[in-house]
N, C-alpha and C positions, 0 to 999 in steps of 0.2 A: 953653714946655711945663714943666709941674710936674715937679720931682723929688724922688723921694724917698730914705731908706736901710735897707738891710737892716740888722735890728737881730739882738743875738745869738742870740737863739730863733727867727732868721729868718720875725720879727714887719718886716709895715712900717704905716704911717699913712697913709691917704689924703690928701690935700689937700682942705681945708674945700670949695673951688673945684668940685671935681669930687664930692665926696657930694653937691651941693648942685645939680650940673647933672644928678647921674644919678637926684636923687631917693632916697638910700640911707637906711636908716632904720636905729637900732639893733634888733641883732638877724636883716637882713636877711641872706639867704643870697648867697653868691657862689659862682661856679665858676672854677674855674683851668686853663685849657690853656698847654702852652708849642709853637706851634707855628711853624718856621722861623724859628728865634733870638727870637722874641718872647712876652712872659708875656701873655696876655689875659684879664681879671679881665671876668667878666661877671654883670651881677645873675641870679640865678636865681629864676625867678618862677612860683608855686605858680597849679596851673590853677584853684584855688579864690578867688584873688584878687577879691574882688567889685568892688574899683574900677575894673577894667579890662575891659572889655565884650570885648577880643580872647580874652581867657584864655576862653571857653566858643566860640572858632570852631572849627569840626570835629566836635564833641563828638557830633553825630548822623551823623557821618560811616558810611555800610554801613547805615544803622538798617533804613529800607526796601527795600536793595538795592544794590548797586557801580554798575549803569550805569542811563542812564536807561527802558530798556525794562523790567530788575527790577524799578524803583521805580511804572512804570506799572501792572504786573501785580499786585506788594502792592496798591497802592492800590484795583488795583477790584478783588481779593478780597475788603478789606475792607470794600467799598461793599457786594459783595452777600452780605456776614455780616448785614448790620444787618437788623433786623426793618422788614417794611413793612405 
C-alpha cells in the first residue's frame, strides 16, 4: 500500500500509482470525509460528464409520475391531447 506525507500546509501528493488507476486528471475535483478513523478521498464527478453514460441515470426520475399507475395515467392523457 502507498504511503504518503502530510506536508506543512497540510498539502499531500497522491501516488502516480493510484491517479493513474482512479483516472484523475488535473484539475479534477475531490471530496474528503473522515469517517471512523479513516480520510476517504473520492473523485467527485460532475452530472454533466459526457464520457460517462451513468452521470445522466435518474435524471427523468418523477418526470411522468412516482409510481407506475402515475406514469400510465400521464401517458394516456397525453395520448388523448394529440390531434386525431
Amino acid at each position: 500500500m502507498p504511503e504518503i506525507r502530510m506536508r506543512p500546509k497540510h498539502q499531500v501528493t497522491l501516488p502516480a500509482s493510484v491517479v493513474r488507476e482512479a483516472k484523475l486528471k488535473p484539475d479534477d475535483r475531490l471530496t474528503v470525509t473522515f469517517i471512523n478513523g479513516s480520510i476517504i478521498i473520492t473523485p467527485k464527478h460532475d452530472a454533466k460528464d459526457e464520457d460517462d453514460i451513468m452521470s445522466f441515470a435518474g435524471i427523468g426520475h418523477g418526470l411522468w409520475g412516482n409510481t407506475p399507475e402515475e406514469v400510465d395515467q400521464t401517458l394516456c392523457n397525453m395520448k388523448n391531447s394529440w390531434e386525431r
